[in-house]
C-alpha positions in Angstrom: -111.9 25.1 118.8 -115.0 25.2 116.5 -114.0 22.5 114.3 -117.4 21.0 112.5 -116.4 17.0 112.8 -118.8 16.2 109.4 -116.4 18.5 107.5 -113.3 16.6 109.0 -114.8 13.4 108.1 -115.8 14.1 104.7 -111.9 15.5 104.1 -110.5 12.2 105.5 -112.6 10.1 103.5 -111.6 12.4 100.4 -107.8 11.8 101.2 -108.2 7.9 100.5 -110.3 8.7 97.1 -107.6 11.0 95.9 -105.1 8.2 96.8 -107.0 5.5 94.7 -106.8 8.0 91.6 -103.2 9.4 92.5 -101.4 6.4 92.9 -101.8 5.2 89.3 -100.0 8.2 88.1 -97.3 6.6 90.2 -97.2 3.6 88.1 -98.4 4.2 84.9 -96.9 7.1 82.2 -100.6 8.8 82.6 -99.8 11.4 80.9 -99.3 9.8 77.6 -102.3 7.7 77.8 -104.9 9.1 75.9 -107.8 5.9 77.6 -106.1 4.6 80.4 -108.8 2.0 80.3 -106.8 0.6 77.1 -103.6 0.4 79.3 -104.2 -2.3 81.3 -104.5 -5.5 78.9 -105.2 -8.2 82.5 -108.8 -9.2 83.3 -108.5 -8.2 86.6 -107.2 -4.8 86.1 -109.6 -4.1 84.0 -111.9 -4.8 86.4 -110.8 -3.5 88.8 -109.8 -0.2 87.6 -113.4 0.2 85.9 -114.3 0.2 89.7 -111.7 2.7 90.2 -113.6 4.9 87.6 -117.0 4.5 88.5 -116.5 5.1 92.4 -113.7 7.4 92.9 -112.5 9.1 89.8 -113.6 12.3 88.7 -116.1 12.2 91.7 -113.1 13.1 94.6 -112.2 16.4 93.1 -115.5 17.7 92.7 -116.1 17.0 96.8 -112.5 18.5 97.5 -113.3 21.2 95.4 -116.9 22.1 97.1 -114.8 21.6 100.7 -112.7 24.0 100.0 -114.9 26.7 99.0 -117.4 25.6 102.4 -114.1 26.3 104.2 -112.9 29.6 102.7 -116.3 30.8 103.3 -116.6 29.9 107.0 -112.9 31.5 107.6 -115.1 34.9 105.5 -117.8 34.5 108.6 -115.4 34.2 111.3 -113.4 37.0 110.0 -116.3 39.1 109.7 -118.1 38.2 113.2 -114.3 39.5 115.0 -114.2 42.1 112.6 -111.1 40.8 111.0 -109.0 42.0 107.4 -110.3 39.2 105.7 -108.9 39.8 102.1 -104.7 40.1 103.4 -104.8 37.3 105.1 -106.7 35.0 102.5 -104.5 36.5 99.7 -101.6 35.5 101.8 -102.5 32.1 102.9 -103.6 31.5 98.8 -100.4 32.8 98.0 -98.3 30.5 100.2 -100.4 27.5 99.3 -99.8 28.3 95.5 -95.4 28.0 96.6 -96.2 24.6 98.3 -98.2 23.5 95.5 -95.4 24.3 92.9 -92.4 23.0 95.4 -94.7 20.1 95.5 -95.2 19.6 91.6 -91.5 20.5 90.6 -89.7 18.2 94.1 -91.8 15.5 94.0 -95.1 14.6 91.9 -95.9 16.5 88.8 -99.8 15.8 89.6 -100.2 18.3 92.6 -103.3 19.9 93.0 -102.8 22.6 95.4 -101.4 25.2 93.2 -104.1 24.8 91.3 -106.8 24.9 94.1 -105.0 28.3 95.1 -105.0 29.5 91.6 -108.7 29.2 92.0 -109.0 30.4 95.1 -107.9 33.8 94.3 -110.7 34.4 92.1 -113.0 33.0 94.3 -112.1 35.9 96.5 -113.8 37.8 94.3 -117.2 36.5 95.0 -116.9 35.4 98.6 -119.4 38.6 99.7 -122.0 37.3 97.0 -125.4 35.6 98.2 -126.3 32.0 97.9 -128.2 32.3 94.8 -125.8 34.7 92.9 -122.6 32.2 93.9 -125.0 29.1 92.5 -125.9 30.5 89.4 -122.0 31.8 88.7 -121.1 28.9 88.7 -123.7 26.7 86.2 -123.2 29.7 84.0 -118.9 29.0 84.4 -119.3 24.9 83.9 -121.7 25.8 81.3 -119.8 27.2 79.3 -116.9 24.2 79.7 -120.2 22.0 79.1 -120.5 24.3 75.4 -117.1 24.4 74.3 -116.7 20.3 75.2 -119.3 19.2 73.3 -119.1 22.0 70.3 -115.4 20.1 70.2 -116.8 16.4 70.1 -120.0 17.3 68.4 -119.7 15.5 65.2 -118.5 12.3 67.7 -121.6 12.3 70.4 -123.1 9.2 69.3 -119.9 7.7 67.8 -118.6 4.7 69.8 -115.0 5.1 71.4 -111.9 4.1 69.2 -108.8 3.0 70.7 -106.8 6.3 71.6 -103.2 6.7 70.7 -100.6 6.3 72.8 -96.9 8.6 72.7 -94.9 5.2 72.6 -91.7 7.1 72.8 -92.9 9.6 75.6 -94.2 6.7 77.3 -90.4 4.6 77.3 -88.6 8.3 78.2 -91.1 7.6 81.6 -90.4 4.3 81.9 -86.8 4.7 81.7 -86.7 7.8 83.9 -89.1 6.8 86.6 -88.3 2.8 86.6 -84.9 2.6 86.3 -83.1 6.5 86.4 -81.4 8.5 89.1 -83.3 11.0 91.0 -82.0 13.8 88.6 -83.9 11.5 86.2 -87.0 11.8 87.9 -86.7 15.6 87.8 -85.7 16.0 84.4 -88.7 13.7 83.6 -91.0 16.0 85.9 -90.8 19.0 84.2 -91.3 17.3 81.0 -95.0 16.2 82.5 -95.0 19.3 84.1 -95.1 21.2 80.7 -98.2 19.1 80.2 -99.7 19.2 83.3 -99.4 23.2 83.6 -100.0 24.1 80.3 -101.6 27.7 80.5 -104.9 26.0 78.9 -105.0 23.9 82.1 -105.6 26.9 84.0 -108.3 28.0 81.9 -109.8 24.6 82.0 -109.7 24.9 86.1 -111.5 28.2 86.0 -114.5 26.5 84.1 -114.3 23.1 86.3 -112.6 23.4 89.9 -113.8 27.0 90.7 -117.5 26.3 90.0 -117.6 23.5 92.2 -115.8 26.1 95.1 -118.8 28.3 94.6 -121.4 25.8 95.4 -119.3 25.5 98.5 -119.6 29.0 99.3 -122.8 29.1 98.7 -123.9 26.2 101.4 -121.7 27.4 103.4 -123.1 30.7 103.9 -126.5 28.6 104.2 -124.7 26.7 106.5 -126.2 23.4 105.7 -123.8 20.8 107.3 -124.1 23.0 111.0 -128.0 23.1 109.9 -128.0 19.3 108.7 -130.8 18.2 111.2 -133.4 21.3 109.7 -132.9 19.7 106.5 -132.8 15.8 107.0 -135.3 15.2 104.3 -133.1 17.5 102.0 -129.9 16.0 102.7 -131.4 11.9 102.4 -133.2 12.7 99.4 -130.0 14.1 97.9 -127.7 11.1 99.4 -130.3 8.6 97.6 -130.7 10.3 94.0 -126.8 11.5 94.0 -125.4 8.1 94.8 -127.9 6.1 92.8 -128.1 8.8 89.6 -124.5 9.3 89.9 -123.8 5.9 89.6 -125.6 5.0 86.7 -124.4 7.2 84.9 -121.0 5.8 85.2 -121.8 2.8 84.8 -123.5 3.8 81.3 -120.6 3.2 79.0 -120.1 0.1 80.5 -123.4 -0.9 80.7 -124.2 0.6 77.0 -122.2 0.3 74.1 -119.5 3.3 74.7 -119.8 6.5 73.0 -118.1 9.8 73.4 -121.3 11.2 74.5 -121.5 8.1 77.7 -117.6 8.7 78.2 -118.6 13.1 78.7 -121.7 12.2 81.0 -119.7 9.6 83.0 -116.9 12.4 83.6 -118.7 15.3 83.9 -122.1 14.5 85.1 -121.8 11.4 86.7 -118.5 12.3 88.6 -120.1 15.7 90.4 -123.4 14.2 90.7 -122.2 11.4 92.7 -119.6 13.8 95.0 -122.7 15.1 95.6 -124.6 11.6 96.6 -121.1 11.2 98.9 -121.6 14.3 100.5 -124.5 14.0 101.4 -124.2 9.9 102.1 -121.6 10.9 105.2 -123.7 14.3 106.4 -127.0 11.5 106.6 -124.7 8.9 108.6 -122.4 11.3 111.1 -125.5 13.6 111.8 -128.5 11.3 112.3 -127.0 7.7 113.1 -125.8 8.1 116.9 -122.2 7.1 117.6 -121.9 6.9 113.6 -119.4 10.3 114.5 -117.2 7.8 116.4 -117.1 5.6 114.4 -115.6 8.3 111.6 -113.7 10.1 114.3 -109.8 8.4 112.5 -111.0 10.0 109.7 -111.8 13.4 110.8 -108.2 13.5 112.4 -107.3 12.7 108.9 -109.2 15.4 107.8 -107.8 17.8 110.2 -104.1 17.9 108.7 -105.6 17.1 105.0 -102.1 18.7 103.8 -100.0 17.3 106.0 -101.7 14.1 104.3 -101.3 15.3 100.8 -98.2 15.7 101.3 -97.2 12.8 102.9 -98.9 10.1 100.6 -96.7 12.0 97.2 -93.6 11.6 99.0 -94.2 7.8 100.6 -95.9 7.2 96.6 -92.1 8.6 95.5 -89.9 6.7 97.9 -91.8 3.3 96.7 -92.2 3.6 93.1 -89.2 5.7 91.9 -85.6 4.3 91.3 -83.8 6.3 93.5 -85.0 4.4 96.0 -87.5 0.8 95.6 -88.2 1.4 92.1 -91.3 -0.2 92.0 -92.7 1.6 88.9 -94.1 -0.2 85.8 -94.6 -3.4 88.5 -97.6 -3.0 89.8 -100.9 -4.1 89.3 -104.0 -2.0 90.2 -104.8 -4.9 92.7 -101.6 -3.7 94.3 -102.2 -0.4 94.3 -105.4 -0.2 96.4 -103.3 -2.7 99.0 -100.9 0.1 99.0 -103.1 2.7 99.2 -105.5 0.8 102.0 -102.1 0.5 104.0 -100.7 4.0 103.5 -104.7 5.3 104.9 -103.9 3.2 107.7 -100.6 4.5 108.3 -101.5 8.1 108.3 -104.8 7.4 110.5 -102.6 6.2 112.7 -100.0 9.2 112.6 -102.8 11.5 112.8 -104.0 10.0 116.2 -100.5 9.4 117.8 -99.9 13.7 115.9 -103.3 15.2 118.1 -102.4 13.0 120.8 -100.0 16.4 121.7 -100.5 19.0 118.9 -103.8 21.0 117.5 -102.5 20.8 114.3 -100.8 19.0 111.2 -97.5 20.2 110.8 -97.9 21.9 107.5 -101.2 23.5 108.5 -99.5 24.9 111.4 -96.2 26.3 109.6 -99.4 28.0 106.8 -100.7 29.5 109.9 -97.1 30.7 111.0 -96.5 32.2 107.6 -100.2 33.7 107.1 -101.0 35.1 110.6 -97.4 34.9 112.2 -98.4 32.7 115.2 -98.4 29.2 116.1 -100.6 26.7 117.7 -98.4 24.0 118.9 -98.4 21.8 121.5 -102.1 21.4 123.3 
């Protein structure tokens, strides 16, 4: 009943920026691409998934990230205002999040992101009491020290322009076969070979020092409370829509703009992608809190936004149903062109399912059977 609509809205909008990035996994053997930009060999996809890169990738999970932790934090609050256990209930709901995310990366799309959002979550846990400034600090100290061990890696290669990566030829035909033309036992068999990749226990290491830092700086506004607050600090959150969108976006563009390096490609990834989340953030917090009727306007999206796992969930399995043999088989035949048609149509889809879904219901249906299993109630029909 105290929903925060800006929150909503910035979730929905999330959704279809994940979608953008997911969907190519769909088509192309990603995992055994070193430089996806050396994959596609067609003007316009090359184009077109440069745009991809400079406006959506590595900028979606950063603002995902940093909505989860504002949402954690304000579930903390509420907890403490009733005088609620916060800590059984959080480990709980983390806990069942973590199953879904691993029925979700095993059944249907080795590329899930909620067990790994859980993963992290539990350790964020650990500093949901902490102030603002400590929760800040943590975590520039943790991505700092991602920041060190990246660049000790590709020190000798800073200023050295990007060669053409090697691809697994014969890991990339055992996906082709299996995902283009192979049974649904196929698929699964093929899954858990990504999976090995995908799950390897450096990868959780690697989320530690990259997802969980971002989670912090969500605690940490949340506790200041700066979306409720949005209209104290207008000339805060403009300023920060202006230089994140603008800064972030330049320094994506640099490689392309510049002559590449490995030092362009880090900044692009790791600078440019959370600076511009940031620019986003605070892009949609300027438009639904100071341009009247703008909240209208955004008001599909925030029902997106409100069942934001339902979602998820939804867009892997519709993604598996279209590109994987067992059933259209459209894998290794699509253009990126295609794939933000299909993604643009799928959005619409599930804005309309989400308005037809709260038409009767409070909730998504997975968010309401996470509630079942956490606090063992329901909210179901309005």
């Amino acid at each position: 009943n105290n929903r925060i609509p800006t929150l909503d809205t910035l979730r929905g909008i999330s959704l279809f920026g994940i979608l953008l990035v997911n969907i190519i996994a769909f088509y192309v053997p990603m995992p055994y691409v070193m430089d996806m930009s050396n994959w596609f060999t067609e003007a316009k996809d090359i184009i077109l998934y440069q745009y991809i890169e400079i406006y959506v990738q590595s900028s979606f999970y950063p603002l995902f990230s940093i909505l989860f932790g504002y949402g954690l934090a304000m579930q903390y609050r509420k907890a403490t205002e009733q005088q609620a256990r916060f800590y059984p209930f959080a480990t709980k709901r983390l806990v069942i999040l973590f199953i879904i995310g691993m029925l979700h990366a095993y059944l249907i799309w080795w590329g899930d992101i909620l067990a790994t959002y859980a993963f992290c979550g539990v350790f964020l846990l650990l500093f949901i009491r902490m102030k603002p400034i400590f929760l800040l600090t943590t975590a520039v100290l943790l991505n700092g020290l991602f920041h060190l061990f990246y660049l000790s890696v590709i020190s000798s290669l800073l200023h050295t322009e990007v060669a053409v990566q090697p691809v697994d030829i014969t890991q990339v035909q055992n996906s082709i076969t299996a995902y283009g033309t192979g049974s649904w036992l196929d698929t699964f068999n093929q899954r858990l070979v990504d999976l090995s990749i995908q799950m390897q226990p450096f990868m959780w290491f690697v989320a530690l020092v990259t997802i969980l830092p971002y989670m912090l700086v969500g605690v940490a506004l949340a506790k200041w409370k700066l979306i409720e607050r949005a209209s104290e600090f207008k000339k805060v959150w403009i300023t920060l829509a202006v230089v994140g969108v603008s800064a972030g976006l330049f320094i994506k563009n640099a490689p392309i703009l510049f002559t590449r390096t490995y030092l362009l490609d880090y900044l692009k990834v790791y600078v440019g992608g959370p600076v511009l989340a940031l620019g986003y953030i605070a892009t949609i917090i300027v438009i639904c809190s100071f341009i009247p009727k703008a909240i209208n306007v955004f008001k599909p999206f925030a029902k997106l936004g409100r069942m934001s796992l339902t979602m998820y969930l939804i867009q892997s399995i519709i993604l598996s149903v279209l590109f994987y043999n067992w059933r259209f088989g459209l894998y290794g035949h699509v253009d990126v062109e295609l794939g933000i048609y299909i993604s643009i149509a799928i959005i619409l889809v599930q804005i309309g399912i989400a308005e037809l879904w709260f038409m009767k219901f409070k909730q998504g249906p997975i968010e309401s059977i996470l509630k079942k299993l956490t606090y063992g109630k329901i909210l179901s029909e309005k």
